[in-house]
N, C-alpha and C positions, 0 to 999 in steps of 0.2 A: 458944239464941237462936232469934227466931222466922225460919222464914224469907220471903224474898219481898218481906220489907221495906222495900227500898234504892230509889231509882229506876234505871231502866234509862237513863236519857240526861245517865247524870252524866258529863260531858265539859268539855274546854280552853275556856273564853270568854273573849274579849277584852274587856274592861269601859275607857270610854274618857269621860273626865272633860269636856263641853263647855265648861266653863269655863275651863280651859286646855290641850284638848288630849294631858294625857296619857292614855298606856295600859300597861293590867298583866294580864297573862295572871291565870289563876285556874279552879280547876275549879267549875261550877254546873250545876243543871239549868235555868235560866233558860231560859222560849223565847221566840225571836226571828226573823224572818226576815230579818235585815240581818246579812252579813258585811262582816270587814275584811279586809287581808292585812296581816301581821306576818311578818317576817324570809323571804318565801316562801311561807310559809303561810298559807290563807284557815283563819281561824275565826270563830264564830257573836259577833256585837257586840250588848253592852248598853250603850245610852248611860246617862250618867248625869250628872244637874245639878251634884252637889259629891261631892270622894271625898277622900279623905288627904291628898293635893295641893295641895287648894285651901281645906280647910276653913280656920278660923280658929282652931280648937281646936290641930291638929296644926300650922298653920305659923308660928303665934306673932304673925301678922299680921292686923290686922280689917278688913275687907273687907266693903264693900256691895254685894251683887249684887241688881238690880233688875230683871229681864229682861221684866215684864209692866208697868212704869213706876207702880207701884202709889203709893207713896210720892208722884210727883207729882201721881198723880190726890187723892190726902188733902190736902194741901198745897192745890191748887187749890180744892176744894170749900171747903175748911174757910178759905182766906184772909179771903172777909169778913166773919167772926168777929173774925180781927185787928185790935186797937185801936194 
């Protein structure tokens, strides 16, 4: 094996779903400079817009999320088209 390969700041992160709030430890070399605290422990936070959680795929449930209002800004443009 070669060596030297690996990265040196493979460590605990906390990955935390904004769109409902959850969080699940996991090892990454992600970098960040926002921590969270979990159970006592401050670890290095990656947010993230959708994860296992929240997807549509894994909860069996379809869900619109719109968070930049995109959808009503096409709707709005595009209404005086509608007959």
């Amino acid at each position: 094996m070669k060596k030297d390969i690996h990265p040196e700041n493979y460590r605990i992160v906390a990955f935390k779903d904004m769109s409902n709030d959850d969080v699940f430890l996991t090892k990454s070399t992600a970098a960040t400079s926002e921590t969270l605290e979990v159970d006592g422990v401050e670890y290095p936070l990656i947010k993230m817009e959708i994860s296992r959680t929240s997807h549509p795929f894994y909860t069996g449930k379809s869900k619109l999320i719109d968070t930049a209002g995109r959808i009503d800004k096409f709707k709005n443009k595009y209404a005086k088209f509608k007959k």
